[in-house]
Each structure stands twice: as C-alpha cells, then as structure tokens.
MITI-956554 format. One line per 5 residues: their letters; for each residue x, y, z of C-alpha. Coordinates in nm, 4 decimals. Example, Ala and Ser with C-alpha at 12.3 -4.5 7.8 and 13.67 -1.06 7.14 Angstrom:
2
AS> 1.2300,-0.4500,0.7800; 1.3670,-0.1060,0.7140
END
This chain:
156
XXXXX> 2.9175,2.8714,0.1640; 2.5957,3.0330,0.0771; 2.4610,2.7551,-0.1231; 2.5904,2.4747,0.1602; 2.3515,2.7195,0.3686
XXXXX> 2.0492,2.7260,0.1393; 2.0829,2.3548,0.0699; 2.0772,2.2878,0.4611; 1.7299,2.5262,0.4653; 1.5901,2.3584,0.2222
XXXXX> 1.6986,2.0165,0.3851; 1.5024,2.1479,0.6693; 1.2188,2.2511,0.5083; 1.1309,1.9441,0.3414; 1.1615,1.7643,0.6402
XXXXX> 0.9640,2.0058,0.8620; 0.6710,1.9757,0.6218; 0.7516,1.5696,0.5634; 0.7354,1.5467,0.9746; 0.3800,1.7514,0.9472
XXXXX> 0.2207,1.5596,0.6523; 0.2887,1.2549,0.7918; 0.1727,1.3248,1.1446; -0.1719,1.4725,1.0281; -0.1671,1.1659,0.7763
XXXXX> -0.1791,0.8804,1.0830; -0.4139,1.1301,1.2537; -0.6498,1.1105,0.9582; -0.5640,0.7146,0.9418; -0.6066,0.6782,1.2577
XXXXX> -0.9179,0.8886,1.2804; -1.1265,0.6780,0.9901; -0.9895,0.3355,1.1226; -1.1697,0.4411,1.4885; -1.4919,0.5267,1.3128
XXXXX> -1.4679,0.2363,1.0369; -1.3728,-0.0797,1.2503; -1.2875,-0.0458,1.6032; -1.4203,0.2673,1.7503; -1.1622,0.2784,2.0720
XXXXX> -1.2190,0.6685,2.1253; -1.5540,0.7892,2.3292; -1.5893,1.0486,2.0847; -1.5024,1.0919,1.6954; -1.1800,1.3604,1.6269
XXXXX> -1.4130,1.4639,1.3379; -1.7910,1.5614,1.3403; -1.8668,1.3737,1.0241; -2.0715,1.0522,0.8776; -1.9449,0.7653,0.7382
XXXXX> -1.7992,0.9287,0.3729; -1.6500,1.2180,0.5526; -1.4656,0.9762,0.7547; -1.3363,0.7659,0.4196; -1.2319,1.0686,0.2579
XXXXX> -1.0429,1.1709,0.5890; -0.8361,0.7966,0.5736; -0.7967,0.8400,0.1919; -0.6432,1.2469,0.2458; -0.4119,1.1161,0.5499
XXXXX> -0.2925,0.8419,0.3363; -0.1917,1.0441,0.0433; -0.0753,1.3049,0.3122; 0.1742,1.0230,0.3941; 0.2925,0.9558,0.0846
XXXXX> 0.3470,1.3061,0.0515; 0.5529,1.3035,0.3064; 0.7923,1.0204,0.2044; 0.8492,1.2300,-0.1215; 0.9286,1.5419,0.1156
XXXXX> 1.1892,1.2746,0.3239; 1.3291,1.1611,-0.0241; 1.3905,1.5396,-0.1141; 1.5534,1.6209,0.2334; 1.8130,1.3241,0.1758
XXXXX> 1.9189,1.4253,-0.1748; 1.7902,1.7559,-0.2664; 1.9816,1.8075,-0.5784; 1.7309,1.5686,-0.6791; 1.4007,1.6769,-0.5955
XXXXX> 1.3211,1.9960,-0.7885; 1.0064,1.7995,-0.9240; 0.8965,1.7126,-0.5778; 0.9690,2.0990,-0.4699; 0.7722,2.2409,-0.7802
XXXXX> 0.4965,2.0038,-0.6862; 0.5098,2.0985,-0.3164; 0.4616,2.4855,-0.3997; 0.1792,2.3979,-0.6031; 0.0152,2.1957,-0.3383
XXXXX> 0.0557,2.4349,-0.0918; -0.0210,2.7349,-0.2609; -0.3644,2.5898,-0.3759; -0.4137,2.4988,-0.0052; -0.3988,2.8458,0.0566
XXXXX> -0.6433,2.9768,-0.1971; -0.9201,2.6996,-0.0370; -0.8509,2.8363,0.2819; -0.9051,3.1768,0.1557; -1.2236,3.0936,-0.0218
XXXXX> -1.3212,2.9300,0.2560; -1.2324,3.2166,0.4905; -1.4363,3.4921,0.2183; -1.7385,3.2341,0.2295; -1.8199,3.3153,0.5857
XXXXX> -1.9134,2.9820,0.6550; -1.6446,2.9491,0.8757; -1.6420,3.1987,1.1253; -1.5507,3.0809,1.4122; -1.1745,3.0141,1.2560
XXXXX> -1.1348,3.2795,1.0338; -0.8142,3.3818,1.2288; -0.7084,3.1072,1.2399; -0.7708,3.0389,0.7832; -0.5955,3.3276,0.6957
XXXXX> -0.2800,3.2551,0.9371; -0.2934,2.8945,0.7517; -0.2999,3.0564,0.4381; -0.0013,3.2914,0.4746; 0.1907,2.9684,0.7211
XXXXX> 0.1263,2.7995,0.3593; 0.2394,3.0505,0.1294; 0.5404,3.1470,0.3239; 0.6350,2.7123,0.3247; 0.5810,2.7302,-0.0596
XXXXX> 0.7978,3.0419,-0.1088; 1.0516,2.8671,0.0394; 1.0370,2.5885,-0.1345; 1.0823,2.7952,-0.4952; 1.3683,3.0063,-0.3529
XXXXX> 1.5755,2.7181,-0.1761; 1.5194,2.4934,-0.4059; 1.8543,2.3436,-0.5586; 2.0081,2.4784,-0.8729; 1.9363,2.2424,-1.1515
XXXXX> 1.6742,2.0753,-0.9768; 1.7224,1.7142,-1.1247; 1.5652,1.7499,-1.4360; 1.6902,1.6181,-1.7286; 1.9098,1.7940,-1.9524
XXXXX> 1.9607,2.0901,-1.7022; 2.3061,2.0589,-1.5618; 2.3780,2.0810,-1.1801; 2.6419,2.3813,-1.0917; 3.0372,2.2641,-1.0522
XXXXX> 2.9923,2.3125,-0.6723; 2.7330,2.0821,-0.6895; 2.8852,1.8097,-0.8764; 3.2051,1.8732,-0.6864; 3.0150,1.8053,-0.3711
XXXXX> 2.8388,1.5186,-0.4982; 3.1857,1.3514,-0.6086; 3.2944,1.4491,-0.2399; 2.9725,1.2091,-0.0952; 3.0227,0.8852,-0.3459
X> 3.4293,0.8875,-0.2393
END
C-alpha cells in the first residue's frame, strides 16, 4: 500500500510541476511572440529589449518541453527515474541562482519573495529523489516484484 501511495505522490508531483512549466512556457511564448511580431498587449509582460525577449521565447519553449517529459513521467513513472534525476538537478540549480541572486542585492525589492522560490524549489526536488520509483527505468536495475506484478496487472 505504501508504495501504491508514493507512486500516486509522485504521479502528482510530476504533473503539478508539468502543469507549471508549461503554463510559464506559453507565457514566455506568448510574451516574445507579442514583442517579436504582433504586439496585441499595450504594454510588454517583461521590461526588456529585443534579446531579452528571444531568450524569454527560447526558455518558455524548452520550459514546455520540460513539461511533456514531466507528463510522460506522471503516466508511467516506473519509467522516468532519468527524467526525475534530471528534474532535481534542474530545480535545485534554480534554487542556487535564486540564492545568488537574492545575496547579490540587486534584487531587493523580491528578496522575500527569492528565497521562498528557492526553498518552493528545493522542497519540489526533494520530492522528486524520495518518491521517485524503485528501479527507476534504467537499464540493468530490476523493478521490485510489486512493481512488475502491477505492471502485468495494467497490460492484462
């Protein structure tokens, strides 16, 4: 029962942080197509030039594709301990910019606001090292009995 339980958190997880990554992603899309070719808004979401706004489209496009990786891992979890390993990463060196960025003082007006995102981002990549699935899909590592009787109980 426990692992049912930690497999549904982690199932959750992933698709929390698939549903974020994706919806900042069209943001950012969104936001560089105004500024690059049609310019419907009255004012820009970001105070940036012209290169800030390309890297913004290029970081909410890879932000999507992120996110379809995070959906693929919340369908079949027992298969996505690369995509979970990769995750922490991600958001654990998120963290440490936000922290730098937060020590800089550069940023003062949200330092609250960095260090919340920080720990927000640890916590999320925690998580995804402690729920991730035994066995993790990677070669040569085999998945427990419970898992590969459950997995026999899906394909039936």
């Amino acid at each position: 029962m426990a692992s049912r339980a930690r497999s549904l958190l982690y199932r959750l997880l992933a698709a929390a942080t698939a549903f974020t990554c994706m919806v900042i992603g069209v943001i950012f899309m969104v936001a560089f197509l105004d500024r690059a070719l049609f310019q419907v808004f009255a004012r820009p979401l970001f105070a940036t030039d012209y290169w800030g706004y390309y890297m913004v489209g290029f970081a909410g496009a890879v932000l999507c594709a992120w996110g379809g990786c995070l959906l693929s891992a919340a369908r079949t979890p027992e298969h996505s301990g690369g995509i979970a390993a990769a995750t922490a990463a991600g958001l654990i060196i998120a963290a440490i910019l936000r922290l730098l960025a937060w020590y800089s003082g550069e940023y003062r007006l949200v330092a609250d606001e960095l260090r919340a995102e920080a720990a927000i981002f640890l916590v999320a990549a925690i998580g995804f090292v402690w729920l991730r699935p035994a066995g993790g899909g990677r070669p040569g590592v085999p998945c427990s009995r419970a898992a590969a009787a459950g997995d026999a109980d899906r394909h039936v």
